[in-house]
matplotlib code that plots the C-alpha trace (Angstrom):
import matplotlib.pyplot as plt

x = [-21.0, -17.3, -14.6, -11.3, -9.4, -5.2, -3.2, 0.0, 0.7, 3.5, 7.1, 7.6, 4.0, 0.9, -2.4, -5.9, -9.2, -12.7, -15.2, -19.0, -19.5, -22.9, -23.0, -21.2, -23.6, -23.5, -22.3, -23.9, -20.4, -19.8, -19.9, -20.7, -19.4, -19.7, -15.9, -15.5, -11.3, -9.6, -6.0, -3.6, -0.1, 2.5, 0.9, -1.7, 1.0, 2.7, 0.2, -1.3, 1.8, 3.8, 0.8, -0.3, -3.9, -6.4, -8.3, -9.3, -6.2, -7.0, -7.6, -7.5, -11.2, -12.4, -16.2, -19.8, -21.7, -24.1, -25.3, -24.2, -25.2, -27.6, -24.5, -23.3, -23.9, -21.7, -22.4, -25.2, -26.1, -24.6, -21.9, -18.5, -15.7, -12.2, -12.0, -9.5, -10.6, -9.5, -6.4, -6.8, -10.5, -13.5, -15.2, -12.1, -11.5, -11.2, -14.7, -17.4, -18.6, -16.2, -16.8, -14.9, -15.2, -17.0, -13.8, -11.6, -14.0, -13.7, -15.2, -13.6, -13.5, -15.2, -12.2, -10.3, -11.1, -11.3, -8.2, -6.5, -8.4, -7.5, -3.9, -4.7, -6.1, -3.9, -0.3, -1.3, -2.5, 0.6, 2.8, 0.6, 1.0, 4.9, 5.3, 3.5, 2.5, 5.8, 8.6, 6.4, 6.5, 4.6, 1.2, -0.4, -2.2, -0.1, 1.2, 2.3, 1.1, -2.1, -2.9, 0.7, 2.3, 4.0, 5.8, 9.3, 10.3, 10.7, 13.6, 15.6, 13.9, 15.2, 12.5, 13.7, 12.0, 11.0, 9.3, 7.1, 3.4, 4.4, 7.3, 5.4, 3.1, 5.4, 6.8, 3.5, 2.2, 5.7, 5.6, 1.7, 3.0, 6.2, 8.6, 11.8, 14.0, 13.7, 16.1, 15.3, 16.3, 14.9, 15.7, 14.3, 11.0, 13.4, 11.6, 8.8, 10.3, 11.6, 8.1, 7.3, 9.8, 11.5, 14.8, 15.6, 15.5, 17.6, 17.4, 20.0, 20.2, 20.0, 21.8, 25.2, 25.7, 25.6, 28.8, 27.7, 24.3, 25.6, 27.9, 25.4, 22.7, 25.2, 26.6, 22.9, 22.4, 24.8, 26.1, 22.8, 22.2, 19.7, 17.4, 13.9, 13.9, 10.6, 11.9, 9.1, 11.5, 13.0, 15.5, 18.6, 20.4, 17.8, 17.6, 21.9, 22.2, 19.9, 22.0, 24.9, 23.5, 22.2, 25.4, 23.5, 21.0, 17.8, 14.6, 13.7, 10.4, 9.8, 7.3, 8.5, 7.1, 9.0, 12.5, 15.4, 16.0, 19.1, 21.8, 19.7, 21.7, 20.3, 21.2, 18.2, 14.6, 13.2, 9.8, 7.3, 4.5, 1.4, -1.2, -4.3, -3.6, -5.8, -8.6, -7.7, -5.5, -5.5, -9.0, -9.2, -6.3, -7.6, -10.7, -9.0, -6.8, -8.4, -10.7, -8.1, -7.2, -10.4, -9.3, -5.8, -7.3, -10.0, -7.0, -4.6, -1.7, -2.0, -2.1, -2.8, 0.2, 0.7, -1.0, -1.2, -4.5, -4.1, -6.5, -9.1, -10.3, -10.5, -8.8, -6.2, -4.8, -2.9, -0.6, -0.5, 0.5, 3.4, 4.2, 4.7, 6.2, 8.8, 9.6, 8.6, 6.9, 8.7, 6.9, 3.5, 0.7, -0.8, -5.1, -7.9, -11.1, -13.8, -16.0, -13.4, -14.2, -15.8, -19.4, -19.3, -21.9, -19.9, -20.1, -19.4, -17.5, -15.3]
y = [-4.9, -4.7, -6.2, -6.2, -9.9, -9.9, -12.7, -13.4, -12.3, -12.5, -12.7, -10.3, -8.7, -9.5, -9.2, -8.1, -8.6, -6.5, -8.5, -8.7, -10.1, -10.2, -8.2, -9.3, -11.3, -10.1, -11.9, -11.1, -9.4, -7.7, -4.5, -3.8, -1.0, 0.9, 1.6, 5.0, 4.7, 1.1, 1.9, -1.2, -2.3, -4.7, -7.7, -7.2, -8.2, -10.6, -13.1, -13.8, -13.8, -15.7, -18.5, -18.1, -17.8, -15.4, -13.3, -9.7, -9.1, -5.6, -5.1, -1.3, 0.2, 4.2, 4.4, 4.4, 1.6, 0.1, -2.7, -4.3, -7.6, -8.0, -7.6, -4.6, -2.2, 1.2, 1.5, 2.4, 2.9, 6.0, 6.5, 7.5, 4.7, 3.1, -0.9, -3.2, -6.4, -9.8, -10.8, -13.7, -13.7, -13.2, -9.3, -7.5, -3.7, -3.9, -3.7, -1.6, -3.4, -4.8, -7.0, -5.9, -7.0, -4.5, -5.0, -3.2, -0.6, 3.1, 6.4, 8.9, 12.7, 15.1, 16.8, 13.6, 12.4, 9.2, 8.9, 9.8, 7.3, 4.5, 4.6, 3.6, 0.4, -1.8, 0.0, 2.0, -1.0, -3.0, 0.3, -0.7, -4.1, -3.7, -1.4, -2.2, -5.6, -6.7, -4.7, -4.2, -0.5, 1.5, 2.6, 6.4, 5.4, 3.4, 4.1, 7.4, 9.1, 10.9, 11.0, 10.2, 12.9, 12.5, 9.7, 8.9, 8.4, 5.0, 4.8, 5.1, 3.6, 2.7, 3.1, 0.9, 2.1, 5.2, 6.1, 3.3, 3.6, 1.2, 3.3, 6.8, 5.5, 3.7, 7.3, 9.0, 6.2, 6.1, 10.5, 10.1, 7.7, 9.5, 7.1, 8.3, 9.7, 8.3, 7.6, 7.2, 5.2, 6.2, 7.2, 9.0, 9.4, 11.8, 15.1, 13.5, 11.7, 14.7, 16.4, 14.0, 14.4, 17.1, 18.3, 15.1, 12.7, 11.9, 10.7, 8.3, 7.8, 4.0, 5.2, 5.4, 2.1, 0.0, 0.8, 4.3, 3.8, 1.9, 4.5, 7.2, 5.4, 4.9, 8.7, 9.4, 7.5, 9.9, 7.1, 5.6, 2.1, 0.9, -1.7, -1.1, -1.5, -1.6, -2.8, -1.9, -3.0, -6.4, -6.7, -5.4, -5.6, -4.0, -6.0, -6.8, -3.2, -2.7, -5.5, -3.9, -0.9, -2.4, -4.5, -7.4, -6.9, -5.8, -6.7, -6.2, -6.4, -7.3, -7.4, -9.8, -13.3, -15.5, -13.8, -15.7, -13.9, -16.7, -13.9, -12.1, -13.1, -15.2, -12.0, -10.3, -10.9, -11.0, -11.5, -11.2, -8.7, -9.8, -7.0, -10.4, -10.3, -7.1, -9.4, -13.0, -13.1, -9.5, -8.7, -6.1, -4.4, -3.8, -2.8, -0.1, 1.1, 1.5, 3.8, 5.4, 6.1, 7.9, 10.2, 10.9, 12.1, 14.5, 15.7, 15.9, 13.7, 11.1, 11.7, 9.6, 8.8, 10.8, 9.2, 9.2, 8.4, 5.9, 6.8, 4.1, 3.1, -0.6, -0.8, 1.0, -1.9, -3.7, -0.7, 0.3, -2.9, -3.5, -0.2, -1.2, -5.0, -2.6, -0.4, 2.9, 4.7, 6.3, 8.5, 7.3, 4.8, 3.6, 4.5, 4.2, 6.2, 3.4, 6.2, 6.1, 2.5, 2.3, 1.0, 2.4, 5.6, 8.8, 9.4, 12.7, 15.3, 13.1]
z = [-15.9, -17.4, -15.8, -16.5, -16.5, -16.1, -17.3, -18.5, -22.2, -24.9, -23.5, -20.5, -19.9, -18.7, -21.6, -19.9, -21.5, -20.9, -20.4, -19.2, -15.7, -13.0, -10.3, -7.1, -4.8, -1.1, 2.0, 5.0, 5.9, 2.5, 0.7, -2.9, -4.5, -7.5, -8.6, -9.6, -9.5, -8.6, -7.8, -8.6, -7.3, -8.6, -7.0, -10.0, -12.3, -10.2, -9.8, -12.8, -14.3, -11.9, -11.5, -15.0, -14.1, -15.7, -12.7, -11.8, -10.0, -8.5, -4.8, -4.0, -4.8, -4.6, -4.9, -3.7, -1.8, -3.8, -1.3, 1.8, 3.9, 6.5, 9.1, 7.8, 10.4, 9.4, 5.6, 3.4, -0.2, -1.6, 1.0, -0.3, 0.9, -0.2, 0.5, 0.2, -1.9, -0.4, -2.5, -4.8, -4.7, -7.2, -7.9, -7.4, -8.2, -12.2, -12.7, -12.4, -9.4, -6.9, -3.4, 0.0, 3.5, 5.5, 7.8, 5.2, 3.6, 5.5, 4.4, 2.1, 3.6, 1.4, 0.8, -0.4, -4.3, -5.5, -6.8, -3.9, -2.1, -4.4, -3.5, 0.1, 0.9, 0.1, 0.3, 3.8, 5.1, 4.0, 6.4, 9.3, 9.5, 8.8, 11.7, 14.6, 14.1, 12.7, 14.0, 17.3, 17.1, 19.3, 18.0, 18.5, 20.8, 23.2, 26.9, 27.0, 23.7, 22.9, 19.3, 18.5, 20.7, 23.8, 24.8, 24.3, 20.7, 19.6, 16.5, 14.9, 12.0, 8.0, 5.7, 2.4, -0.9, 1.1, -2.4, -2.7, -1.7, 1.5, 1.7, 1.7, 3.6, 6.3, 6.8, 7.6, 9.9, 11.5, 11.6, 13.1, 16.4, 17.2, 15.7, 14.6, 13.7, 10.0, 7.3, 4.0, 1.2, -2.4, -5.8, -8.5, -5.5, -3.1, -3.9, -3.0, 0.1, 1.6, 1.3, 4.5, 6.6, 8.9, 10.3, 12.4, 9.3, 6.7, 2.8, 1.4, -2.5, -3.5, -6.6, -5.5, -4.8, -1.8, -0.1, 0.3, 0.9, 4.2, 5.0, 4.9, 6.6, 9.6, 9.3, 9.9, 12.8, 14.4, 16.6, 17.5, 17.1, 14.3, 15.1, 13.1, 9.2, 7.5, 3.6, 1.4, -1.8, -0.5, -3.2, -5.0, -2.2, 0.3, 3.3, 2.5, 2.9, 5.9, 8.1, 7.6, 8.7, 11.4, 12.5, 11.5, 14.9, 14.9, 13.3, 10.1, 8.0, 3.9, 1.6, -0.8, 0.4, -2.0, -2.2, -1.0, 2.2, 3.1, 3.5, 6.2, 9.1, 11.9, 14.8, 12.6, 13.9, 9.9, 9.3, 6.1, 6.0, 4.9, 4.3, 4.1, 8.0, 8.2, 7.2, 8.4, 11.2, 13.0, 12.1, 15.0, 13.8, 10.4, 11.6, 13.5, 11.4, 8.1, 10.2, 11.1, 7.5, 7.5, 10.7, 9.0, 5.9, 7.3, 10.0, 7.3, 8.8, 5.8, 2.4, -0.9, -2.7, -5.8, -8.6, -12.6, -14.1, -17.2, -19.5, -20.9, -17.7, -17.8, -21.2, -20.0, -17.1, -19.9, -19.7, -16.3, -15.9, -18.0, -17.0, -13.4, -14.6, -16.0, -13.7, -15.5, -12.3, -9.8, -6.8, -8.1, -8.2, -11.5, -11.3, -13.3, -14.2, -14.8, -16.2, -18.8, -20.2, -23.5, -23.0, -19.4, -18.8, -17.2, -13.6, -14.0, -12.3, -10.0]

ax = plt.figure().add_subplot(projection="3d")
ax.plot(x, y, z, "-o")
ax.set_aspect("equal")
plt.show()
């Protein structure tokens, strides 16, 4: 099979070669899958550069099951699923064969493509974990709500790089369990940003500098206290901003794990989401949620976030890559057609 291998190139950027590689071998607790899209974040960049190790750095796969281990008791051959790929690990999503955890791998809807699907995994899961594991928000299903209705709404909450796939995502999941009301922070995304929310919310532009993003995220508040910030950015003066905003009480949430975070005041309650927890630590809660993901998508209360397809399939991660190192998206996630790989046969209509 082709696979796709990231690591660091000439000055800032990251070089990827194609390669041939073996199938993945099955765990008894493991899903094969035939890639049809792999989605890709900047973590993919990140590492390989940052560590200067060569690997298949992508994690978020759209496809069909081509085997599963003797455990495996919901999937079979043929079925359509997204997976998140454990990070760090052989056989991820740059190929045409990739390895997930059963524990992460949920069906696609009929209705939902591929490409769609391969913005979820890893950024969705990211949103869930942020939320109601970190910041200890209540979940859909918790005392008092059915389905996410009901109940007394639990908010306000800042959403920090609202136009980020974390971001986006953070809103929906946060919209889903009755958490609000929700203000905003984005940029060039807030088109897309306000497409998610509703009267009660509120959008703040990043680009008019931090003074006034503090003064409009407290004008918004409407003299509530703030005291839940999910940052899905974690720099350039994010969580600085948020503490202000939140009189420097409160808990807050980032995504960053090496930043400096010495400025965040000790009144905060900060902590670092990790989006490996849904398969190491709280294995029940990503078990549960990414089946939820399925749920959301069929009932229509989740969403993929918008993508562009970078055409070349596998050749073309070198410049989805770069793209992301530098900043060029905006609103979108970077995907790829593996059909679209020289030496790979067509799949088809997708």
């Amino acid at each position: 099979m082709k696979e796709a291998i990231v690591g660091p190139g000439e000055g800032n950027s990251v070089a990827v070669k194609v390669i041939d590689s073996e199938i993945p071998n099955l765990g008894p607790d493991d899903v094969v899958i035939k890639v049809i899209v792999s989605g890709s974040n900047p973590k993919d960049w990140k590492y390989p550069s940052f560590t200067k190790k060569s690997f298949n750095s992508g994690d978020d796969i759209a496809g069909t099951v081509h085997a599963v281990g003797e455990n495996v008791l919901e999937f079979r051959p043929g079925d359509r699923v997204a997976a998140f790929h454990k990070m760090r690990t052989p056989h991820g999503s740059f190929a045409e064969y990739a390895l997930a955890p059963a524990l992460t791998t949920f069906f696609i809807p009929k209705k939902t493509s591929y490409e769609e699907a391969a913005s979820i995994p890893l950024a969705a899961m990211t949103a869930a974990v942020g939320l109601f594991v970190r910041l200890g928000l209540p979940e859909p299903w918790s005392a008092g709500r059915e389905d996410g209705k009901g109940g007394e709404s639990s908010g306000p909450l800042l959403v920090y790089g609202a136009a980020s796939a974390v971001g986006a995502y953070a809103i929906q999941l946060a919209k889903h369990a009755n958490i609000g009301p929700i203000i905003a922070v984005a940029g060039r995304g807030i088109p897309m940003v306000k497409s998610l929310l509703g009267p009660e919310d509120a959008v703040v532009d990043y680009r008019k500098g931090n003074e006034s993003v503090v003064s409009e995220i407290k004008a918004a508040l409407k003299g509530k206290s703030l005291r839940y910030t999910m940052d899905a950015i974690s720099e350039k003066g994010s969580f600085q901003n948020a503490c202000k905003a939140m009189d420097n009480q409160g808990k807050i949430t980032l995504v960053l794990p090496t930043a400096d975070y010495s400025e965040i005041p000790d009144t905060v309650e900060m902590s670092r989401t990790s989006v490996g927890d849904s398969y190491d630590k709280n294995t029940d809660f990503g078990f549960a949620w990414f089946r939820l993901f399925t749920k959301g998508l069929q009932e229509g209360w989740l969403k993929g976030h918008p993508t562009e397809v970078v055409k070349g399939g596998l050749e073309g991660v070198e410049e989805g890559l770069n793209n992301l190192m530098q900043g060029k998206n905006s609103g979108l996630k970077y995907v790829y057609r593996i059909s679209e790989t020289p030496g790979v046969a067509s799949e088809g209509k997708l």
